[in-house]
C-alpha positions in Angstrom: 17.4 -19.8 -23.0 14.5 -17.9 -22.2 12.7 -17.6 -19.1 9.5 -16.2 -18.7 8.8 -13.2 -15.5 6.2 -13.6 -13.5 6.9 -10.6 -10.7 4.6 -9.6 -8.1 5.0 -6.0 -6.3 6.1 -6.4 -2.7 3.1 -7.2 -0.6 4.2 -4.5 2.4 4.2 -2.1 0.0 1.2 -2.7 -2.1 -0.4 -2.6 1.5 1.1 0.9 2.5 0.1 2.6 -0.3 -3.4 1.7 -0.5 -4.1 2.0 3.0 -2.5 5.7 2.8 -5.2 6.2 0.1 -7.7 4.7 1.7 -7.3 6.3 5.0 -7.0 9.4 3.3 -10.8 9.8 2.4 -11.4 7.9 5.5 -10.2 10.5 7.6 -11.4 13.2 5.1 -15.0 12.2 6.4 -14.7 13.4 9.9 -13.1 16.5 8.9 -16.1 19.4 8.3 -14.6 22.4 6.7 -16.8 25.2 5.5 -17.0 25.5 1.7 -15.9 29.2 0.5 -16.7 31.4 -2.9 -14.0 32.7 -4.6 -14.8 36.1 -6.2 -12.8 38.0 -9.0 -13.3 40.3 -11.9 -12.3 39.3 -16.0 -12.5 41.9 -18.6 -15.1 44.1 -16.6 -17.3 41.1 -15.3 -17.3 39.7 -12.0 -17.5 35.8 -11.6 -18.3 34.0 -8.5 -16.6 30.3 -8.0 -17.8 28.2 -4.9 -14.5 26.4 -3.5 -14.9 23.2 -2.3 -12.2 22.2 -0.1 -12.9 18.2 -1.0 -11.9 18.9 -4.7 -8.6 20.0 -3.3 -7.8 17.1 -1.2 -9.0 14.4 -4.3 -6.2 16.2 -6.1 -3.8 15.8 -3.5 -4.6 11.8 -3.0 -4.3 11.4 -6.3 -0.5 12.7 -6.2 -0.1 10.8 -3.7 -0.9 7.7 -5.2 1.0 8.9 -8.3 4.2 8.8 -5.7 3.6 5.8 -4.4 3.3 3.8 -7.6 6.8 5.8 -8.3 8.1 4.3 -4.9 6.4 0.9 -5.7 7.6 0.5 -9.4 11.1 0.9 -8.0 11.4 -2.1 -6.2 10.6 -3.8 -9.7 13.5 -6.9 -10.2 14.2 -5.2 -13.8 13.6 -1.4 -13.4 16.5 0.0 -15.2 16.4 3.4 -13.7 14.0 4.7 -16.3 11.4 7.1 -16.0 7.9 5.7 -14.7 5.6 8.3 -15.1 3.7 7.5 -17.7 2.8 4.3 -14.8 1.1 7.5 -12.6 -1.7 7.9 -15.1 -3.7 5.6 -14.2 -3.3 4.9 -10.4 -3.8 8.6 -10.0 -7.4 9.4 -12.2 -8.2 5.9 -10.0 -7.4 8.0 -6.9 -9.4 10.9 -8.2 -12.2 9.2 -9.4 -12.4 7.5 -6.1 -12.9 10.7 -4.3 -15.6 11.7 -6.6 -18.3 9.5 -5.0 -16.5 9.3 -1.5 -16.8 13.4 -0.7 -20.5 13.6 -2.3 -22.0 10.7 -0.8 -23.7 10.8 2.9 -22.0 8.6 4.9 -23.9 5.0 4.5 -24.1 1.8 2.3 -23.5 4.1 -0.6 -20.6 5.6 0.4 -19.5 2.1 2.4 -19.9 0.2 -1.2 -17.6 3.2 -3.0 -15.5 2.8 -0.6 -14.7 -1.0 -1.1 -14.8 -1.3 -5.0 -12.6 1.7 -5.3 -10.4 0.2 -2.9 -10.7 -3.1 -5.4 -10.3 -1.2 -8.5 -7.3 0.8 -7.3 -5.4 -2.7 -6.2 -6.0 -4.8 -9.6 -4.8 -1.0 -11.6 -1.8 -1.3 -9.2 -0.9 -4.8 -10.3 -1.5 -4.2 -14.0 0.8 -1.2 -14.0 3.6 -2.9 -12.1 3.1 -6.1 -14.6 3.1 -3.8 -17.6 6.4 -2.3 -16.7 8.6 -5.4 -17.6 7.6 -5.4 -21.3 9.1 -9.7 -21.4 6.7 -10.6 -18.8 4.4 -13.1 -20.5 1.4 -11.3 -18.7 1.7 -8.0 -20.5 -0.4 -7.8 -22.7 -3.3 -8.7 -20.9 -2.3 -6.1 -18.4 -2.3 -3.9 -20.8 -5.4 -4.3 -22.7 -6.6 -4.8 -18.8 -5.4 -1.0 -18.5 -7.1 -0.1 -21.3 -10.4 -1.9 -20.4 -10.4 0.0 -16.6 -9.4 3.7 -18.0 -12.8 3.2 -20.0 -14.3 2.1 -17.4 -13.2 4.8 -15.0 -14.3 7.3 -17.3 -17.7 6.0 -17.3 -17.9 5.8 -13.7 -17.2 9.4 -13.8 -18.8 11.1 -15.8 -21.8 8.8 -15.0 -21.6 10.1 -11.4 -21.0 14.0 -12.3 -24.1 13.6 -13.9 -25.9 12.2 -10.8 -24.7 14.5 -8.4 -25.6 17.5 -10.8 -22.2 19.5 -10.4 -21.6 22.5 -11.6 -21.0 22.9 -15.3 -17.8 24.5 -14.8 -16.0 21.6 -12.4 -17.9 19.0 -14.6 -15.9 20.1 -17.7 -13.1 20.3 -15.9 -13.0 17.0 -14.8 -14.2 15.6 -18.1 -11.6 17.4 -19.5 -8.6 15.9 -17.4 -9.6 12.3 -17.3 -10.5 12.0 -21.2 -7.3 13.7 -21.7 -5.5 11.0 -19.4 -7.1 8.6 -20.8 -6.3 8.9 -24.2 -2.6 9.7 -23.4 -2.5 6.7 -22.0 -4.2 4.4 -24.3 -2.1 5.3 -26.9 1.0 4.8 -25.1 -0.1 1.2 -24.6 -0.8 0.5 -28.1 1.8 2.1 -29.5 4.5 3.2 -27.1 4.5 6.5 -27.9 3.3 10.3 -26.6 0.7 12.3 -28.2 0.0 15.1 -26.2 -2.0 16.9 -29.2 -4.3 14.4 -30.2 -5.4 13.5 -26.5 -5.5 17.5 -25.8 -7.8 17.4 -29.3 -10.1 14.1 -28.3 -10.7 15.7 -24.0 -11.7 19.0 -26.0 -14.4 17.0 -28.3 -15.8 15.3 -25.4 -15.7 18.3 -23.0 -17.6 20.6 -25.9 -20.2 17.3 -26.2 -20.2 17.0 -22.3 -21.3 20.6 -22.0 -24.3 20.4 -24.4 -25.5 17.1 -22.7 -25.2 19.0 -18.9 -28.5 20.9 -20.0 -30.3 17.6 -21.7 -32.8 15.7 -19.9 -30.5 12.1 -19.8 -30.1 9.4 -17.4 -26.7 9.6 -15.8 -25.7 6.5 -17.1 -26.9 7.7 -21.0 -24.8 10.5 -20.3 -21.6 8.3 -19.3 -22.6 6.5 -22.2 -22.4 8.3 -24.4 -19.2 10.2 -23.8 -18.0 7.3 -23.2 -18.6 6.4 -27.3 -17.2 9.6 -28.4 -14.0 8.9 -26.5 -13.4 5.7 -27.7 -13.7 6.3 -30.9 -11.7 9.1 -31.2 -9.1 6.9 -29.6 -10.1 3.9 -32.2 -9.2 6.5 -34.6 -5.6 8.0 -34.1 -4.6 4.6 -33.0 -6.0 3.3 -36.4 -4.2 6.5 -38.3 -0.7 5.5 -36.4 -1.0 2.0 -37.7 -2.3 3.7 -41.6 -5.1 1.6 -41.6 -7.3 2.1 -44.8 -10.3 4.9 -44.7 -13.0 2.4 -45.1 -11.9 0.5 -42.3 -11.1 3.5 -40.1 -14.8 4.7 -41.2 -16.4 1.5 -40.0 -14.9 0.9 -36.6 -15.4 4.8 -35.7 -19.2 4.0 -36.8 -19.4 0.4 -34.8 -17.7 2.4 -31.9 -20.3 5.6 -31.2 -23.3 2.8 -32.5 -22.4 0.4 -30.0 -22.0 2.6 -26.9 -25.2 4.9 -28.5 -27.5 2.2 -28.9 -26.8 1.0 -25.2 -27.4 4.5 -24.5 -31.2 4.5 -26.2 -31.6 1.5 -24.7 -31.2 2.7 -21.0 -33.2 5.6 -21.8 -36.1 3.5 -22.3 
């Protein structure tokens, strides 16, 4: 006899975790640190970086929330002592993209709206991960394609708002680079339940070269999300469509519906 899961993470801990994240980059507004320019020489030729403290402490929230889904996921009724890290992914680029908006924007409705939705987003991606862990609860596969839908999403978010804020080139490819990398690790590991580092090393390369030619273009943010975003997801469509040996013709189309779809949104917007 079968009987279907239906867990749910302990409440007290969902709530410590997210108000340790939240608080965080609460208490990260009413600290004022000056920022600081890091100087060295390559091969002859000096290069001047401007440090910005904030960058430091987004990547040390999002470890921490990459802990505390650790610490959360253990309290699961059927972990098995496995390893959960491939449940950090998510929770953490959350976190960081999070702290994107929250140390750029004045302190205000802006930053007040950020501050709730990320705090919204961050919760449901909590839920979804602890779901998708039991692999025979009825609700996993909708937590994972709900996974799937939000790393998308996340991406656009960011790289939407890189664009707004006008970053530097060289953190903007940066953090291109790590989240389209994290999220095509991830969204293969959903699908298929397997690692491949190469091809999501591969796809965040693409879409870093593609960001970089786009920084100096004169796009909307959102066009420039957009169309990242396209590129991504079809170069995920396509190693996921290679794994399962789907036929060329097919692979062709959906790579082409992909990049049209999230391209022709993008013309669109521009108008």
């Amino acid at each position: 006899m079968s009987f279907e899961h239906r867990h749910m993470p302990d409440i007290n801990r969902v709530s410590v975790l997210l108000a340790a994240v939240l608080l965080s980059y609460a208490l990260a507004q009413l600290i004022e640190i000056e920022r600081t320019v890091l100087r060295f020489s390559f091969l002859g030729i000096d290069f001047s970086l401007p440090f910005n403290y904030s960058a430091l402490a987004t990547l040390l929230v999002a470890g921490l929330t990459a802990s505390g889904v650790n610490w959360l996921l253990h309290g699961h009724p059927h972990y098995d002592g496995r390893r959960t890290f491939q449940h950090w992914i998510m929770p953490a680029l959350t976190a960081f993209i999070l702290g994107v908006p929250l140390y750029n924007f004045e302190y205000g409705l802006a930053w007040w709206l950020s501050y709730v939705f990320g705090g919204i987003l961050l919760l449901a991606v909590l839920l979804a991960e602890y779901i998708a862990l039991d692999a025979s609860d009825v609700r996993h596969p909708a937590a994972s394609a709900g996974l799937m839908a939000l790393s998308f999403a996340l991406f656009l978010i960011l790289a939407s708002f890189l664009s707004y804020a006008g970053v530097r080139l060289a953190f903007m490819a940066v953090a291109v680079f790590l989240a389209a990398g994290m999220v095509t690790l991830r969204s293969i590991h959903l699908q298929s339940g397997t690692w491949d580092i190469s091809w999501a090393v591969v796809s965040a390369f693409i879409v870093t070269q593609l960001a970089a030619a786009l920084h100096y273009w004169p796009v909307s943010p959102l066009q420039f999300g957009l169309i990242l975003l396209g590129v991504l997801y079809a170069l995920t469509g396509l190693t996921l469509n290679v794994r399962e040996q789907v036929s060329l013709r097919r692979v062709a189309l959906e790579l082409l519906l992909g990049l049209g779809a999230f391209w022709t949104v993008a013309l669109l917007f521009g108008k």
